[in-house]
Structures are given as C-alpha cells and as structure tokens.
VEXFIKE-426669 format. One line per 3 residues: number of its first residue (from 1); their letters; for each residue x negated, y, z of C-alpha. Coordinates in steps of 0.05 Angstrom, whole numbers, padded with zeros to 5 digits, always signed. Last residue first. Example, Ala and Ser with C-alpha at 12.3 -4.5 7.8 and 13.67 -1.06 7.14 Angstrom:
2
2	SA	-00273:-00021:+00143  -00246:-00090:+00156 $
END
This chain:
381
381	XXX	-00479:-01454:+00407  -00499:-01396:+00358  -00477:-01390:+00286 $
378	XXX	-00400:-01405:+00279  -00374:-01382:+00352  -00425:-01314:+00337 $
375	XXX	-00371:-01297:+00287  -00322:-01279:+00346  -00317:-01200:+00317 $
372	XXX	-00350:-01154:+00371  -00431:-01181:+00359  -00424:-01191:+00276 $
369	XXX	-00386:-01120:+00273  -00434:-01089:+00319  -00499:-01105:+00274 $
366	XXX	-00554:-01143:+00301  -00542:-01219:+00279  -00531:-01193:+00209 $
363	XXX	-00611:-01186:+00210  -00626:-01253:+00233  -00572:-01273:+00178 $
360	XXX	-00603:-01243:+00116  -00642:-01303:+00095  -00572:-01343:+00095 $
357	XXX	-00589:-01413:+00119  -00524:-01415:+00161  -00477:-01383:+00118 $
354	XXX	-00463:-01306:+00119  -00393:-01283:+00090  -00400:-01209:+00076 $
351	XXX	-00341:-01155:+00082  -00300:-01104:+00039  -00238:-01062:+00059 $
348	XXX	-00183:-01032:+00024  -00142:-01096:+00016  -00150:-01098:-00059 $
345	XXX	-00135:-01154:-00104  -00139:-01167:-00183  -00194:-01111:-00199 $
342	XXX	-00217:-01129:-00264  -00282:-01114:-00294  -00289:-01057:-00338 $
339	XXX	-00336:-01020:-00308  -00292:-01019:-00252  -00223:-01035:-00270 $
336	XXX	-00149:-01031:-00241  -00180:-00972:-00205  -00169:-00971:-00121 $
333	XXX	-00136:-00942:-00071  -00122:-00946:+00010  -00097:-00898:+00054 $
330	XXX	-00088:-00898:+00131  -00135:-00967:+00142  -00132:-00988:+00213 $
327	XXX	-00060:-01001:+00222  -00061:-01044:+00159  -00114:-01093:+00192 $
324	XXX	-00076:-01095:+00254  -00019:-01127:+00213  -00063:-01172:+00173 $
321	XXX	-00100:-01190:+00233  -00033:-01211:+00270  -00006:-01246:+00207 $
318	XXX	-00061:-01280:+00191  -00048:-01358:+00216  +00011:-01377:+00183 $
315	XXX	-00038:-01362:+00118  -00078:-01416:+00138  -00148:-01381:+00135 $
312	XXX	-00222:-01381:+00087  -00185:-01366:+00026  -00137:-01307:+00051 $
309	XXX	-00183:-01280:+00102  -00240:-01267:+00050  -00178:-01237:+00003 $
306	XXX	-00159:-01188:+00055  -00233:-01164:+00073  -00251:-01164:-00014 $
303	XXX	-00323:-01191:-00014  -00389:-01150:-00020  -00463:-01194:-00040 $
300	XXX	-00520:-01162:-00014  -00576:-01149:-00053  -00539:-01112:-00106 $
297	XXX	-00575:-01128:-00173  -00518:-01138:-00214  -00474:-01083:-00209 $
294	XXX	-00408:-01081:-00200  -00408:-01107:-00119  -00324:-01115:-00103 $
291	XXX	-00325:-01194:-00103  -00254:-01217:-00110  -00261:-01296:-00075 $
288	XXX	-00248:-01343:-00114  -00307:-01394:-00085  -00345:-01352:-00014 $
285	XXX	-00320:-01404:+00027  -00334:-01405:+00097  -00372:-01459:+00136 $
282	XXX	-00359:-01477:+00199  -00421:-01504:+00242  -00395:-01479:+00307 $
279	XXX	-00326:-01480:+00316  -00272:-01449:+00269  -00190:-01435:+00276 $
276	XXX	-00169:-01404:+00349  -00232:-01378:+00357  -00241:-01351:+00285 $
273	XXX	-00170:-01324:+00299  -00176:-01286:+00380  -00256:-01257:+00343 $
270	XXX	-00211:-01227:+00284  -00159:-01201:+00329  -00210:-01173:+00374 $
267	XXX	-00245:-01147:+00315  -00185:-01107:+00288  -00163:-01078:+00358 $
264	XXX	-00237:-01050:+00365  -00229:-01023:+00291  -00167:-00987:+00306 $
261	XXX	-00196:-00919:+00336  -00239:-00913:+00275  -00176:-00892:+00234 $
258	XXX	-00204:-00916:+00164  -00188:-00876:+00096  -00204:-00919:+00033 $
255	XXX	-00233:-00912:-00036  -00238:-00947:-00098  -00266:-00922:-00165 $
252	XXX	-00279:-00931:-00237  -00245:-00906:-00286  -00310:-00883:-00311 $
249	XXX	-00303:-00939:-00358  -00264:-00902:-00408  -00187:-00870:-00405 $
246	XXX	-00201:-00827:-00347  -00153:-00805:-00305  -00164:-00870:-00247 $
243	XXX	-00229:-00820:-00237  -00196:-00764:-00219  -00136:-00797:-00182 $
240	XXX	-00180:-00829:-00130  -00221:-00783:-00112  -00163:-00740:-00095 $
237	XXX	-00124:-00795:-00054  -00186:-00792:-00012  -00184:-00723:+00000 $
234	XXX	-00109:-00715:+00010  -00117:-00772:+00063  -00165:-00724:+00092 $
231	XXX	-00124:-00675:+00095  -00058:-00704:+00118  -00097:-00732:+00182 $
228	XXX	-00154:-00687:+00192  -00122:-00613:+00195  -00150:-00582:+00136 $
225	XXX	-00218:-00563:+00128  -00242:-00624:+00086  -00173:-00606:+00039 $
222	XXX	-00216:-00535:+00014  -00269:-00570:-00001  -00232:-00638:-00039 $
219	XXX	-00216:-00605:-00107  -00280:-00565:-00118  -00311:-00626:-00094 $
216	XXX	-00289:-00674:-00146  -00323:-00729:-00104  -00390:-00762:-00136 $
213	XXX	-00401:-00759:-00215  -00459:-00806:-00202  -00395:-00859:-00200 $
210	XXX	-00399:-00896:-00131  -00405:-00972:-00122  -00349:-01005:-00092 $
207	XXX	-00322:-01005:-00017  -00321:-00927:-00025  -00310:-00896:+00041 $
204	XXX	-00276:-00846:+00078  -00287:-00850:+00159  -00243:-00817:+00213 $
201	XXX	-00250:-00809:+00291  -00321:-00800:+00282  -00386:-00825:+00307 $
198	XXX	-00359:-00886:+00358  -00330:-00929:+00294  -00406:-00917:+00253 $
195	XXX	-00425:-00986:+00257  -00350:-01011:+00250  -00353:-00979:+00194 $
192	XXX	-00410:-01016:+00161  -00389:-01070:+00176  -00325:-01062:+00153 $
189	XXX	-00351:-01054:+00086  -00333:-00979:+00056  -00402:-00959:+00054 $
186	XXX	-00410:-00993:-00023  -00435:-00931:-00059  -00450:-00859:-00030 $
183	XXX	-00411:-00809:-00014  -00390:-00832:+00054  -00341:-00781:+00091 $
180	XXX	-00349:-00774:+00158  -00288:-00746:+00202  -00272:-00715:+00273 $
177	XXX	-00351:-00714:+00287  -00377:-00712:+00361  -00412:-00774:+00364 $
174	XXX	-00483:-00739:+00342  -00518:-00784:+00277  -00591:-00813:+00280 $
171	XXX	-00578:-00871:+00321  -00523:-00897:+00259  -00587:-00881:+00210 $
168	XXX	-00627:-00919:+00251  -00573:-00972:+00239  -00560:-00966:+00174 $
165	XXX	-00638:-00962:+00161  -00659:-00904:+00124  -00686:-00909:+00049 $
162	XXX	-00761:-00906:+00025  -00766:-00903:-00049  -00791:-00832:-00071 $
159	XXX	-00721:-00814:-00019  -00668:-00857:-00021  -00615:-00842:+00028 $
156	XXX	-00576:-00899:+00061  -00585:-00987:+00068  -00654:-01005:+00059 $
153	XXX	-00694:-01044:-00002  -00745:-01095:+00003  -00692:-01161:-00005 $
150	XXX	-00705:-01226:-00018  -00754:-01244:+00036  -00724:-01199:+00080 $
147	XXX	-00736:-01127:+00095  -00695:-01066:+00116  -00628:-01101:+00127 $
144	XXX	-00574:-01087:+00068  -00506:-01044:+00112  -00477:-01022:+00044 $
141	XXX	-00534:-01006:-00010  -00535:-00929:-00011  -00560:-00877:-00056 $
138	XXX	-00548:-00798:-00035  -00485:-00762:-00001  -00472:-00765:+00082 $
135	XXX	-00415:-00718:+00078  -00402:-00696:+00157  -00347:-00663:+00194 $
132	XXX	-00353:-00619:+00256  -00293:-00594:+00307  -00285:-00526:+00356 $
129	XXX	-00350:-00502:+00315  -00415:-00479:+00334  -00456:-00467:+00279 $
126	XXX	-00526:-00450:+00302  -00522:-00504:+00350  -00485:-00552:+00300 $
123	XXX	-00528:-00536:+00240  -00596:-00547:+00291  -00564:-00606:+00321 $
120	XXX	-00548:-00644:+00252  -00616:-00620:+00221  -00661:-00652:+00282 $
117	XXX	-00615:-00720:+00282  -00633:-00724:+00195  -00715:-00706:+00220 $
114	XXX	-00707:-00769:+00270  -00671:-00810:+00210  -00732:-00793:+00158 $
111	XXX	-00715:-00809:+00090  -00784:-00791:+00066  -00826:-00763:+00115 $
108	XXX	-00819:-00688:+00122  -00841:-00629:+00074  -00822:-00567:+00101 $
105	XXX	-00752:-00531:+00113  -00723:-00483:+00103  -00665:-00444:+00128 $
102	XXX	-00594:-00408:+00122  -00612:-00403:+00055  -00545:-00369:+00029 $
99	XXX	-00505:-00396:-00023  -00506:-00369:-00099  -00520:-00433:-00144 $
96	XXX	-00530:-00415:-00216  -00504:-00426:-00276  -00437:-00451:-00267 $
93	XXX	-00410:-00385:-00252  -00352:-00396:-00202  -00373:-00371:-00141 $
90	XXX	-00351:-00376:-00060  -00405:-00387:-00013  -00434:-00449:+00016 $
87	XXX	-00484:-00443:+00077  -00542:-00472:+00048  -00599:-00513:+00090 $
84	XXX	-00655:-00523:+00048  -00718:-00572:+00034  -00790:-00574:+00021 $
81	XXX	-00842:-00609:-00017  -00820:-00668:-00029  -00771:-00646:-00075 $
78	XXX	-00696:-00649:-00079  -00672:-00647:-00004  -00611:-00603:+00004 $
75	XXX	-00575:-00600:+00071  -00508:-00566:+00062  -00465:-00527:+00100 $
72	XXX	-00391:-00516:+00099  -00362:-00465:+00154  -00290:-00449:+00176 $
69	XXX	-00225:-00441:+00149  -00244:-00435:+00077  -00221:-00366:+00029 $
66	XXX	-00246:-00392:-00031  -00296:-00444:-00026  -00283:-00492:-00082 $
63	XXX	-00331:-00461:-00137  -00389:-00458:-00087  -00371:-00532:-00072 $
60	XXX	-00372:-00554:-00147  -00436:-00511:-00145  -00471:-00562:-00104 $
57	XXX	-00441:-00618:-00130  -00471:-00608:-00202  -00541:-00592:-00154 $
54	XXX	-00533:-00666:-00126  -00513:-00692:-00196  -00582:-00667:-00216 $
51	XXX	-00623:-00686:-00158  -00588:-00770:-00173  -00652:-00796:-00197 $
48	XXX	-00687:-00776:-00130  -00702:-00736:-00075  -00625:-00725:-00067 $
45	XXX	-00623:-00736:+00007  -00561:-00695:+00013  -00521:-00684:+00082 $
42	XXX	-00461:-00647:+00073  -00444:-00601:+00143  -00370:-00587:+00153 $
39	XXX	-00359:-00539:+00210  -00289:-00527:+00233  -00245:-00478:+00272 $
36	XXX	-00316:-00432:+00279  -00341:-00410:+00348  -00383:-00348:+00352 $
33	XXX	-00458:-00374:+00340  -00473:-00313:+00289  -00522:-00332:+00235 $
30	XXX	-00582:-00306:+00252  -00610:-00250:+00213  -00641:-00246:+00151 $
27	XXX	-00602:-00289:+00113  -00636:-00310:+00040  -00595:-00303:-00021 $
24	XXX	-00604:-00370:-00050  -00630:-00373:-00128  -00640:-00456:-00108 $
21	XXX	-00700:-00430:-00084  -00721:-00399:-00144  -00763:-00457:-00179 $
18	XXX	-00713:-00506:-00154  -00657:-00464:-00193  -00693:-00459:-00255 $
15	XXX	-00712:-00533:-00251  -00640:-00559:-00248  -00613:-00520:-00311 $
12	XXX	-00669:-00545:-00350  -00649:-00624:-00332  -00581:-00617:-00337 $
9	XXX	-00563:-00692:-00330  -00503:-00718:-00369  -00444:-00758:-00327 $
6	XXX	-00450:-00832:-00323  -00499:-00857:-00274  -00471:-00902:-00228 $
3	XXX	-00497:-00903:-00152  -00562:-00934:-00154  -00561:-00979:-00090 $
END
C-alpha cells in the first residue's frame, strides 16, 4: 500500500548522500559484543518512492540520539545495488547523515524475508543486548495474500515491486523482541497482530494508512529505549499528537498499542461468541460498518474491530469480548479525519469480514487469527 505522500521530497539532498555512502564514517573494528540495556534495530526497505522520507527519518533519528540507553541500528535499502547497516549517532545538521557503517551489504533479491532473518541475527549477534526492539518501516498492505485473481500485490516492504508475504515475513522475524513497532500503513488489523503475537510482547500499529511523514522520530528515539510499558505508550501517544496538530489533511492518523499476551484471551472469547451465535453458512454484514482503508485502491477492505462486533452481534452478547478486547489494547487514538473523511468510531483495532465466495478466502484460511478465532464454524462443516 502506498503510504501517503505529503511532505516534499529532497531529491538533490538524497543523491549526495547515496553517492557517499550515506557520508557514514566507516568502523574499522568490530563493534564490541558487551551487552547493551536495549538494541533497537529499524528495518527499511525503502527501494522505492518513499527513499526520500526514509533518509528524512534517518536524520530525525541522528537528531534524537542524545545520550540513548543502548543501541539504535538501521538497515537502509535504497538502491539495488547495495545496502547499509548504520548505527545512529547523535547530529543535528540536516544536511547530512553522520552514523557509522557498521556494514554493507550487496545486492540481494528484492524484498527478500531469508536476507531480512540474516540482518536480524547478524545486528543481534554483533549487538547483544539484555532486550531488542524492531521498526519494520517501508509500504505495507495489511495481511493482502500474495496472489489472487484480484489482487498481485503482497503484504510488507516494496522493493522495484516485489513485497514480502506477511507470513514469510512473520518466519523471517526472531521471537525475542520486547516491542515492534509497524511503520507502515494498515498493520494494526488484528490479524495481522495476532500473526506477529509470539514475536514481541508489544506491537504499535497504524490500523489506517500511514502519512509518508512516518513517526516524528526525533520525538519517539529516545521513548523506544525506555522501559516498554510507559514508553511505548509515550510513543504512540506521540504519533498521535503530531499529526492531530495539523490544521490540513495531514491530520491524519490512528494508532494503537497491543499487549500481545492478550490476543489468545481475545480469540477465545471471539471463537466462545461466534459459537454461541453463528453456524455454518452465516453471513456477516459488512452495511454501516466504519471502514478505516482511505485510499481507494486497497485490495483488502479494513473494518473498525468494535464496530464489526457491534452490527454483526446482540449487544447482550459482547460484553465479555468487549471487555477482553480493552485489556488487549493499552492505548488507543485516532484523528477525527483522515483525508478528510470522518472518523465516527474507533475501537483501536481493524478486521476483515470474508463471505463465502470471497476470492481471498483460501488465503484467509492460513492465517492464525482465522485458525484461533471460531470463524472456521462459518466456512468449513
């Protein structure tokens, strides 16, 4: 999904820095492998329209990193040709990016999940910290299969058109994180989440589209090395409150802050209603429903969580879902508009509704939320 462009690209700014290496002081020794409070690596497949707001990022981090309890890397693909690992150093000069080349590397197939695993244990071996946190930042199109015959477009990381699988890209990741933050658009469905639940025991997500703008990292780097449950909420509530400043349609966001150790409970309460409620053959209906996908070619239709529940259940019904469903979400927030459409409801999460001819349902079929939440009692006998 093409996260939003809104911001101004600096096109000559960008090239000077590719043509020097990103103007990284190279390390000519190992990095030391004493133990660290906290790595934080940011993973950026920015081999595409969004290199420039990748590189804005970039030195939104550098200008952040004051005095940081620990370690922020970043993996920086831009080109084809090669890529970089940076470890982030303080600077505010907007001109040029001063972090260290920790490494580089050579060209690799486009949006590669096996080369993605190799980065994550090479930063975390090298790095070795007492907990690890990881930005996944770069296009993203919620949990959309790889092929259907509507859709020819993947879920994470364009890169010259390929994108990752969600669940490649769920294979791809270590299970040793304490948070993940989503920087892309539309990972804040509760499939998606529950995907990731055994990677991390925190997850930050957009349910909408993202702005191009990304986080206001030189806000949120210090907070992502903070202890994880008032920092991170800090982080989200951050995001939120720079873009709900604007007075144009770049007040645009929604964000929310998931404790993955409640998304079990929330699909056992979900599978204990539908089972309770539907048989097989039920329909749901998708009429009235807030739809939280801005843009119009999507290709997979996003629904409010809460609302979903509230037109396809007897409200008598909800309360023990509701009430789990509050216990998983820690912080929830979202713009009264997103490029200018109304926001009337907001329960933090997004799902889909499948139907029985939907072309994407063999592929729903595969993904942990479809398997753990009782909505096999509607499509299989």
């Amino acid at each position: 999904m093409n996260r939003v462009s809104i911001s101004a690209l600096r096109l000559i700014f960008f090239l000077m820095i590719t043509v020097a290496g990103f103007s990284c002081k190279k390390e000519n020794n190992k990095p030391a492998k004493e133990k660290v409070k906290k790595m934080v690596l940011v993973y950026m497949e920015a081999n595409n329209d969004l290199r420039y707001d990748a590189i804005n990022s970039i030195n939104s981090m550098e200008k952040g990193a004051a005095n940081l309890d620990g370690v922020l890397l970043v993996y920086i693909k831009t080109s084809s040709v090669r890529s970089y690992l940076l470890k982030i150093r303080y600077d505010l000069d907007e001109s040029r990016i001063v972090s260290d080349t920790v490494k580089t590397f050579q060209a690799s197939r486009p949006s590669d999940a096996e080369f993605m695993k190799d980065v994550i244990s090479y930063a975390q071996t090298e790095y070795p910290a007492n907990s690890y946190g990881l930005v996944l930042w770069s296009h993203a199109t919620s949990w959309a299969p790889p092929s259907s015959a509507a859709i020819t477009t993947k879920s994470f990381g364009r890169d010259t058109g390929q994108e990752m699988d969600i669940i490649d890209l769920k294979n791809a990741l270590s299970n040793n994180f304490e948070f993940i933050l989503f920087d892309a658009c539309s990972m804040g469905g509760i499939e998606v989440l529950y995907e990731f639940k055994d990677k991390a025991k925190y997850i930050i997500a957009s349910p909408a589209e993202t702005l191009s703008e990304s986080f206001p990292y030189q806000q949120i780097t210090p907070l992502l090395f903070q202890d994880a449950s008032a920092g991170l909420k800090a982080v989200a509530e951050a995001y939120y409150e720079h873009y709900n400043a604007y007075n144009d349609d770049r007040q645009s966001a929604t964000v929310t802050l998931v404790n993955t150790a409640e998304l079990v409970p929330l699909a056992n309460q979900m599978k204990s209603l539908l089972a309770k409620t539907k048989t097989y053959g039920s329909e749901f209906t998708r009429d009235g429903i807030q739809r939280l996908d801005f843009t119009s070619n999507f290709p997979v239709a996003s629904f409010d969580f809460g609302d979903f529940l509230v037109h396809n259940f007897d409200s008598s019904s909800l309360s023990d879902v509701l009430l789990q469903l509050n216990k998983t979400i820690l912080y929830k927030q979202a713009t009264a508009k997103f490029l200018g459409i109304p926001i009337r409801t907001f329960s933090g999460l997004t799902c889909y509704i499948p139907y029985q001819t939907d072309v994407n349902l063999s592929y729903y079929k595969k993904l942990d939320w479809y398997k753990s939440s009782g909505l096999s009692l509607l499509f299989e006998k």
